[in-house]
Structure formats: C-alpha cells, structure tokens
C-alpha positions in Angstrom: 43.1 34.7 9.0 39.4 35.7 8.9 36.9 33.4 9.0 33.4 35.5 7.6 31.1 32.4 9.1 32.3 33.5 12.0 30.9 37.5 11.5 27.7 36.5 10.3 26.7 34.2 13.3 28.4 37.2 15.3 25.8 39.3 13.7 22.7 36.8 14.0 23.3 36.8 17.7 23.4 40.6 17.8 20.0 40.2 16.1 18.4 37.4 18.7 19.4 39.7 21.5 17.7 42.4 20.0 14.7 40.5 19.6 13.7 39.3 23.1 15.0 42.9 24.7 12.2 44.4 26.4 10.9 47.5 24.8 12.0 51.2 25.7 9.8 53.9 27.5 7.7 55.2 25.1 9.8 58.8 26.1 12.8 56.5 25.5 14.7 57.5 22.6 15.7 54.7 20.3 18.8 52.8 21.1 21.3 52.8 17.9 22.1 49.4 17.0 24.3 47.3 17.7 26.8 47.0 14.2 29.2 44.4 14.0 32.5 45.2 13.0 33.8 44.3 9.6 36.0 41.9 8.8 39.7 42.7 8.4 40.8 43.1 4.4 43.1 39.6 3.4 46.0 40.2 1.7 44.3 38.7 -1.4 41.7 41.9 -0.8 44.6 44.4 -0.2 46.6 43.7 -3.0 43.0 43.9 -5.6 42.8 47.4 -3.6 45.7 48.1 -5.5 45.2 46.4 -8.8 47.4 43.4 -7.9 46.9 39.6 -6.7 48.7 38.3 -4.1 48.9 34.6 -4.2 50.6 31.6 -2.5 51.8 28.6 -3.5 50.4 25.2 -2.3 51.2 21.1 -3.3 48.6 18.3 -2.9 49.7 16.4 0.1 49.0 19.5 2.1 45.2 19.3 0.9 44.4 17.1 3.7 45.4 19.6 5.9 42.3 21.4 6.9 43.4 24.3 9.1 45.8 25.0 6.4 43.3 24.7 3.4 41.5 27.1 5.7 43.8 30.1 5.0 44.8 29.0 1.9 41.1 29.2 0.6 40.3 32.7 2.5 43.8 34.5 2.6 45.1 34.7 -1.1 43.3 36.2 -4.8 45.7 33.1 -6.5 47.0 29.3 -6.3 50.2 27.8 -8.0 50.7 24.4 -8.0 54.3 23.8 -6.6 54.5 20.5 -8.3 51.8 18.7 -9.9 51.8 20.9 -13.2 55.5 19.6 -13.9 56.3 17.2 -16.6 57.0 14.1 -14.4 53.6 14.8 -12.9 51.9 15.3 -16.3 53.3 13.4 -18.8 55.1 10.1 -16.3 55.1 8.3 -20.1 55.5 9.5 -23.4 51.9 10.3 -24.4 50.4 9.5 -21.4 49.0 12.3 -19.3 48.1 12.4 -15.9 46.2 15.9 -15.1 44.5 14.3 -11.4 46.6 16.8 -8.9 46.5 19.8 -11.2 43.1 19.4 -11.6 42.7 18.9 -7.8 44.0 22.5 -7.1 42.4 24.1 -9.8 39.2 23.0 -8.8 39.9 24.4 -5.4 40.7 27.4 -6.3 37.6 27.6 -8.6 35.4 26.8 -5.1 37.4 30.0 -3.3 37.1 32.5 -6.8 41.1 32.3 -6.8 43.0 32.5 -9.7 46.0 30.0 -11.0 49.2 30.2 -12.1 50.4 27.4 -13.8 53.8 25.7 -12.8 55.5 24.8 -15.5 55.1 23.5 -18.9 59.3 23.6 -19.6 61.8 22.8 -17.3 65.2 21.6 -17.3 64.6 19.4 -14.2 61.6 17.2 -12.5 61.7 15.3 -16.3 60.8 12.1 -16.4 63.9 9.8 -17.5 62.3 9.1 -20.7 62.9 13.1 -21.8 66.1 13.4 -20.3 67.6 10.2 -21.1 65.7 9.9 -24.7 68.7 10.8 -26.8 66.1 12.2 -29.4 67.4 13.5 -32.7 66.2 17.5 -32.7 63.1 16.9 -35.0 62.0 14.3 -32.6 62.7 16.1 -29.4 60.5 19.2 -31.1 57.7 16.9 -31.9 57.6 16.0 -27.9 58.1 19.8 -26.7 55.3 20.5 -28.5 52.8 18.2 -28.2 53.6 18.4 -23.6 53.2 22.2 -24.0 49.9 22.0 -26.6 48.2 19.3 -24.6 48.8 20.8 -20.8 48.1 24.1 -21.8 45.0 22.5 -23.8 43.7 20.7 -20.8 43.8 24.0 -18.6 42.6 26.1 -21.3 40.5 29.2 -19.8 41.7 27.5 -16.0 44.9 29.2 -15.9 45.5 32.8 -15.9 49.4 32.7 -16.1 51.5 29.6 -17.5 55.4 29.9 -16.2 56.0 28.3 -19.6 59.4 28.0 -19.6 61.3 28.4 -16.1 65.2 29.0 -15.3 66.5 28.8 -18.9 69.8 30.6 -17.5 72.6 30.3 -15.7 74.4 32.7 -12.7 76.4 34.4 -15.9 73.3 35.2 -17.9 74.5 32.3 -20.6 72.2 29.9 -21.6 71.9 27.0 -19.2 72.9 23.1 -20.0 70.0 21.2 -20.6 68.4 18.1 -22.8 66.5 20.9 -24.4 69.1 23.8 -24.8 71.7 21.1 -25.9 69.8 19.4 -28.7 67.8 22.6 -30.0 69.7 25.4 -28.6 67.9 28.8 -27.6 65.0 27.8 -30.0 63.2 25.7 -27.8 62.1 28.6 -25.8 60.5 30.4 -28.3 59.1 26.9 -29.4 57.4 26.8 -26.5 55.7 29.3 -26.3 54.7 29.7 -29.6 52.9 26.4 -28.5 51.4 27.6 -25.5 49.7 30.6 -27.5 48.2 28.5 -29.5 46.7 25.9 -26.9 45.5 28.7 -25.2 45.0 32.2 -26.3 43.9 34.2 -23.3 46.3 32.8 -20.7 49.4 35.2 -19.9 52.9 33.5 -20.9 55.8 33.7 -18.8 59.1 33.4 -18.3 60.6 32.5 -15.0 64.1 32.4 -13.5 65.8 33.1 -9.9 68.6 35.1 -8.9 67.5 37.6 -11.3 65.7 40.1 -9.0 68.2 42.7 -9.4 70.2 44.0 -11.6 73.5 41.6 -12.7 75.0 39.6 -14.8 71.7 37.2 -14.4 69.2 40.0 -14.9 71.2 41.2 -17.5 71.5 37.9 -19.6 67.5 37.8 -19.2 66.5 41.2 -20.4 68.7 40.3 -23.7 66.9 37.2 -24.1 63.7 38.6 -23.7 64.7 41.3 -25.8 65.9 38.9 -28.3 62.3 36.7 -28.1 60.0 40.1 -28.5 62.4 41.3 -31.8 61.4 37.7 -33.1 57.9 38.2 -32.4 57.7 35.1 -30.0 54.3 35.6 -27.5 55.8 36.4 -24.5 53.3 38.9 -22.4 55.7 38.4 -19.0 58.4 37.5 -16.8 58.7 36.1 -13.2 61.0 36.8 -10.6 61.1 34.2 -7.9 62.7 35.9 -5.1 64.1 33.0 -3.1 66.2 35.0 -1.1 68.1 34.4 1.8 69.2 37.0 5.0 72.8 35.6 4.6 73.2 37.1 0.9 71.7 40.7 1.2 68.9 42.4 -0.7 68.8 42.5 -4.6 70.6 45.0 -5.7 68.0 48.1 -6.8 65.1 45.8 -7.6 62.5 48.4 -8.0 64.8 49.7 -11.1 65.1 46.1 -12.5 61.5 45.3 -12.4 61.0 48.2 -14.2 63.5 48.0 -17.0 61.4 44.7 -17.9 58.4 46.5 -17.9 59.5 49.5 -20.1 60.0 46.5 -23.2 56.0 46.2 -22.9 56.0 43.4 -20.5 54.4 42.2 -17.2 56.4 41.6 -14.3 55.6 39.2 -11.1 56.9 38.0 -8.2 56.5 34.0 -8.4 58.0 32.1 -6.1 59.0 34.6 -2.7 60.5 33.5 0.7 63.3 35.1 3.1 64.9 32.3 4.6 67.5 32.1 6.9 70.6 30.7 9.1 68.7 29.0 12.0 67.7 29.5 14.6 65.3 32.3 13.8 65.4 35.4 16.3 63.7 38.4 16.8 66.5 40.5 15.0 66.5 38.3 12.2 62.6 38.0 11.6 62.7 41.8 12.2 65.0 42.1 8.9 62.7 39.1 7.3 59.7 41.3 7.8 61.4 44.6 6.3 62.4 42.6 3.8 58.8 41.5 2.5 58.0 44.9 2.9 60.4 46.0 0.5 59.8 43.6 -2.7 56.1 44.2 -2.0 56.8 48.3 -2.2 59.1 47.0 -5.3 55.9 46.0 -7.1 53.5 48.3 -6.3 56.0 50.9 -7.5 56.1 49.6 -10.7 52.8 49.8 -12.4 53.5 46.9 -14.5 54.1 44.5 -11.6 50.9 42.3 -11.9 51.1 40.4 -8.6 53.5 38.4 -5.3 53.5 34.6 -5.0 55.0 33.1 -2.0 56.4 29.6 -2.3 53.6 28.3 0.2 52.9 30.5 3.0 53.8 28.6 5.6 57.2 27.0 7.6 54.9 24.1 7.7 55.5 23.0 4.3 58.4 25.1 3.1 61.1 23.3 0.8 64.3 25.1 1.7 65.4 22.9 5.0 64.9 19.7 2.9 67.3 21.5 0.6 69.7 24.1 2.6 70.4 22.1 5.6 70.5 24.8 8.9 68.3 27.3 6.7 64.8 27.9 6.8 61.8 30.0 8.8 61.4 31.5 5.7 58.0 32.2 5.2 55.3 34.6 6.6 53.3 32.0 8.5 55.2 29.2 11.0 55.1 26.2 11.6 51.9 26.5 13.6 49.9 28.8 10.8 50.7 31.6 13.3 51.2 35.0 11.7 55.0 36.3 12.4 56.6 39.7 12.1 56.5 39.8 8.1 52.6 39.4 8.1 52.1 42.3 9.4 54.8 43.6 7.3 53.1 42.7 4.0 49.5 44.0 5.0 50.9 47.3 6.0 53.2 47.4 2.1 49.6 46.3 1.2 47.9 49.2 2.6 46.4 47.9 5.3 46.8 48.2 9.3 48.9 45.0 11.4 47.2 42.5 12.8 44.1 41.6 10.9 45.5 38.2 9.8 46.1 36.8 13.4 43.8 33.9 14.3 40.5 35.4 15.5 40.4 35.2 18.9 38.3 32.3 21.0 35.3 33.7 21.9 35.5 31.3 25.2 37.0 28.0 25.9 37.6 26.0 28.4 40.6 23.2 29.0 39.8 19.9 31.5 43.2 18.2 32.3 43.5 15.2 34.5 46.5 13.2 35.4 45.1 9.1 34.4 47.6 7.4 35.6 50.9 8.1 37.7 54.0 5.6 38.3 57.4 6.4 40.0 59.0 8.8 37.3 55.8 8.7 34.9 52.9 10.0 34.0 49.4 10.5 31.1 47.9 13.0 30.9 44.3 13.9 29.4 43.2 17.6 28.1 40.1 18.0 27.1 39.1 21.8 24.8 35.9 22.5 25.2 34.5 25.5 22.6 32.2 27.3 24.7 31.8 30.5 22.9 28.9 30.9 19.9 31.3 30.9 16.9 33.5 27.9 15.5 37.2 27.1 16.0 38.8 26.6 12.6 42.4 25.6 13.6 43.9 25.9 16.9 46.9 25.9 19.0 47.0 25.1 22.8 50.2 26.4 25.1 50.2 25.8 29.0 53.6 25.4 31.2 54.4 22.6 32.8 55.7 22.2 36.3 59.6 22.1 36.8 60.6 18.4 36.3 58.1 17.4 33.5 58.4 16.8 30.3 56.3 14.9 27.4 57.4 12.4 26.1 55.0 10.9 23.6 51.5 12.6 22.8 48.5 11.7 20.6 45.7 13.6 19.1 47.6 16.3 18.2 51.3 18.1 17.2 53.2 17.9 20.5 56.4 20.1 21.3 58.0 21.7 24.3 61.0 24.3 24.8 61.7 24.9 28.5 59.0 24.6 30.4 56.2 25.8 27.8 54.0 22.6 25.6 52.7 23.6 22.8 49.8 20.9 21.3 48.4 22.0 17.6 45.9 20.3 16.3 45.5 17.4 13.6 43.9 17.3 10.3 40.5 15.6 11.9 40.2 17.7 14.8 40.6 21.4 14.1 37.7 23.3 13.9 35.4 22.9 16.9 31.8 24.0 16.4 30.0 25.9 19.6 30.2 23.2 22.6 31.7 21.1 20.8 35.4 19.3 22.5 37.9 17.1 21.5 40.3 15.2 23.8 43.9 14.9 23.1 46.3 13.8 26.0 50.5 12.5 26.3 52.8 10.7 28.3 55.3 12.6 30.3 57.9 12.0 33.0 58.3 13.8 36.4 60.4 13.8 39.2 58.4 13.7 41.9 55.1 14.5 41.8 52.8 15.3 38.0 51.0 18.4 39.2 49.0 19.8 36.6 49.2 23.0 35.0 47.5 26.1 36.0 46.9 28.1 33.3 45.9 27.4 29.2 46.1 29.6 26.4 43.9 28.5 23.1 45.0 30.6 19.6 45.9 33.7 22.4 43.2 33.4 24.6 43.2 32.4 28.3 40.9 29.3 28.6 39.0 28.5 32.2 39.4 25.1 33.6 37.5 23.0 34.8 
C-alpha cells in the first residue's frame, strides 16, 4: 500500500534541508535537486492505465478496521458491498427499507473517488422469511419484485455504477434454478427485474451475475442462451459477471479468455465480480506460487478481451474472507493475509496490470525503535511490556511487529494487539485504535508468557520489514 501523506512530508523535508544548507562557492556549480521518488501506481491506477477498474469487495463490520480501511480507501478504483445491499438488509419488512450500511459504504467510497458496484437487488437467498415463506399468488409476488428493485435502485440512483441485479439464476446444468421467484413466475422474473432497475435508474450498468460459469460448460452454456434469450426480448441487460470463486483443488476454467469473449461478441460487458483462489490448507509456497499464476491469468483473461470492464475480489484480504466459515480446511485465498501483508499473487496482479512487483508492500519504517521489559517474573511465568516508538519523520499507518523468542517461551495471553506465535517467532499486529503512529509518537502493548527457566528478552525486532533499535 501507498500512503501519498507519507511522499509529501518526504518531500517538505527535502525542502527544509535545502533551506538552511549553507550556500555554494560562488564558482560552485549548482547542486541538482533533490527529487523525491514517486509513488508506486495502485492497482486501482494500473488497471485505469488500461481502461479497466480494479475493485474489491468490503462489508461494514470491517469499517472499524482502520489499517484495513487504509488500503481499502488508497488500493482499489471500486467498492461492492458484500452484504448490506441484499434484500434482508434492505427490505427486513415488507415496505420497510433500511439503506444505513449501503449508504455507509457508498459514502466511503464517494470520500476515496471510488466507484460502486451494487450487490444485489435479486437473489434466491439472504431473503428475509417474509419473501421466501410469503406463499404470494404471482400477481402479488410481481408487485413486491418490483417495488424492492424500483426503490433500492431509486435510492442509489446516480451512486452506483453497476447493479448485479439479478445474481445466480442457474444451476451447475445450465437449467433454471429452484427458487420462490423462478417457481411462482418462472424465467420472467429476471427480465422483470431489470426492466425495473432501468427504469429506477437509467445510467447505472445492469448485470447479471452467476459462478461456476467462468469457462466454457454446461453452466456457461445455459447462461449465454439466457442472455441470448433476454437481448432477443429486448430486456436492458448492458452485462454479465463472472465471479471466479475458484479453488486450487478444481483446476483452472476451462479456456476462459474464449468464454469472456463469446459474451462480449452478443454486445455485452463482461466483469470479474466476486474473485478469490482458495485453497486446501495449509497454504505453502508451491501452492501460493500456483495462487499467484492463477490471478495472473484471469487478470490477462480480461485485459485480452476489450469488453472486459473490470476485476472485483471478494475482499482483499484473508482477514475477512468467507470461504473458511463456509469450506471448512479451505481458505488463504485472497491476495492480502491475514496481517494485510502483500503475498505472492500481489505482485502477480500488478505485473498482469502492467506494472513492476513490489509497489504494494507496506512502505517501509523510516526508523523505529522497540523498548521491551520483563515486569514481572514467577517460577514458570512471565509479562512482558513492548513499547514501539515511531522515530522516523513520516506516519505508521498499520503495522506488524515480529521478534523470536528464546527457546522455552511461549505467550500465552497478550493485550493491545493481535498476538500469534509458530515456533519460536511472535508476531503482534496491531488493533483498530492503535495503528498508525504519527512521528515520535509510541504505543505500548505487552503479554503473558511462560518459560522454563529464565524470561530473557529478545534481541532483535522487525516493524512492517524493518529492523527496529532497542532501547
């Protein structure tokens, strides 16, 4: 992540220094100055290089998270909403709407110039009971369709760029799927809705939005007639979304690049929606190798098709991804980890991108410095307290600490901060209130460990890369 704050108080002190230098020898010749280096492209910036966006998902509990809003709010061009655009968010009650966490996101991305995608006005599940257990006659259950789709897409009229309007109609054999909708109206809900949307909201782009349809099968297939079958009735559809949850386990889509583009060729947009590469933990090296090839590839997928509009992964991080809540022993499937550090298919996706590895790592600390003091000591027992200290001239937004501890210890409980060891090596990230450390400022964090013998301290700290003195 970049922080651009960061450059420009980079570049004021380049300017101080300059001012209080003493003046050359009038045979002197002029010093050049001192330029400060620009800031590394995001992939938001690479993909508009290249006519696309390249967005991420994000939900409103992780708000609160402020080294995550961080590269949320700098890294992508565009925002879905994972959840709070759904009909049990929006419409909890029959005619009562609730808009308070879509609005919340799109007023974020608003703040950052980011685009939205809206997430979803249709769905077969996330309904409140009162739609799915309504046993509406088909008038009645038209009336409702229409009047959730007219007033969400009302509300976020000239807000939302592209409305998934009606998401995973279909089912693995390309047949239309079982629903409350499909089962009381048939196909014609689709078009219903977004003959609805279009109207609400003229200038937003309409999609439709399924997985497993990627590459070219029976899935695929069963879309590109239905879609076929929607433009020959004239219903406004301008795109459709491929969601790319993929997994290691399953191999690649079948010749994606061709299936994008047989979408395309019936006048439509095409987008990656929804993107992650999980996997059968634990990750490895070999595996987040593939992971990061992978990334590569539905990224060149899109940029070879010039109808391909944008990528939207389903959050960027392993922090908040939903796949081990729902494919227990899967997961790591996202470009960011748990600790908002870059992995392998970062670098992956800005080099796809056009641009070089690397420029999304953390920027380094300028300086820091660590104080660590044993507080108390008992026969097998032990706290600790580690003070960071920002001593450089540029802030700390989000950081990770990693030091070894002496054979024999261990923490047991910590505060202040995310504690976790493997081995010998703690890693402590930092909370929601204490992530970005201004020049000089320090924040204390500390644990309770066990030892067996004696709680030496550590000799060595590492903040977001860089060594730390001690003190």
């Amino acid at each position: 992540m970049r922080f651009r704050p960061a450059l420009a108080a980079a570049a004021g002190l380049l300017a101080a220094a300059a001012a209080v230098a003493p003046a050359p020898p009038a045979s002197a010749a002029p010093a050049a100055a001192p330029v400060a280096a620009a800031a590394e492209p995001t992939l938001g910036e690479l993909a508009a290089a290249k006519n696309r966006y390249f967005g991420s998902a994000t939900d409103n509990p992780e708000l609160s998270d402020a080294p995550y809003v961080s590269i949320l709010s700098s890294e992508f061009s565009s925002i879905t909403p994972g959840n709070s655009m759904k009909w049990d968010a929006t419409e909890p009650q029959r005619g009562q709407f609730n808009f308070s966490g879509g609005d919340a996101i799109v007023e974020l991305a608003q703040r950052n110039g980011q685009q939205v995608r809206g997430h979803t006005l249709v769905w077969h599940s996330q309904l409140p009971g009162w739609v799915s257990n309504g046993n509406f006659s088909a008038t009645e259950l038209r009336s409702i369709l229409q009047n959730h789709v007219t007033t969400v897409a009302s509300h976020y009229k000239g807000k939302v760029a592209h409305w998934d309007v009606v998401n995973e109609p279909l089912n693995e054999d390309g047949t239309l799927r079982d629903s409350v909708f499909s089962r009381t109206l048939g196909e014609s809900y689709i078009a219903d809705a977004f003959r609805a949307a279009r109207a609400a909201d003229p200038d937003a782009k309409l999609y439709i939005n399924d997985y497993n349809i990627d590459g070219i099968g029976a899935k695929s297939d069963g879309m590109y007639r239905l879609v076929s079958s929607l433009l020959e009735q004239g219903v406004p559809i301008d795109g459709v979304g491929f969601q790319g949850h993929l997994a290691l386990q399953y191999g690649f889509p079948s010749r994606m690049q061709e299936n994008l583009q047989r979408f395309a060729d019936l006048g439509l947009d095409v987008a990656i929606t929804e993107l992650d590469i999980r996997m059968q933990l634990p990750a490895d090296s070999t595996k987040l190798a593939t992971q990061a090839t992978w990334y590569s590839d539905v990224t060149k997928a899109c940029l070879a098709v010039s109808r391909c509009v944008g990528i939207t992964i389903w959050d960027y991080t392993d922090k908040y991804s939903w796949i081990p809540g729902v494919f227990p022993g899967e997961g790591a499937a996202l470009p960011w980890d748990e600790n908002l550090q870059p992995k392998p298919a970062y670098d992956a996706l800005r080099v796809a991108l056009g641009g070089t590895p690397g420029g999304g790592d953390p920027d380094p600390v300028a300086s820091c410095r660590v104080t660590y003091a044993v507080t108390n000591q008992w026969n097998t027992g032990f706290t600790a307290s580690v003070t960071i200290t920002n001593t450089g001239s540029t802030a700390i937004n989000g950081w990770t600490l990693t030091f070894d501890l002496p054979a024999g210890q261990r923490v047991d409980q910590g505060w202040s901060a995310q504690w976790s060891q493997s081995g010998t090596t703690v890693t402590a990230v930092n909370a929601s209130w204490n992530g970005t450390l201004a020049p000089g400022a320090s924040t204390s964090i500390g644990f309770n460990g066990t030892h067996d013998g004696q709680a030496t301290a550590p000799t060595a700290f590492t903040l977001n890369g860089t060594v730390c003195t001690t003190a």
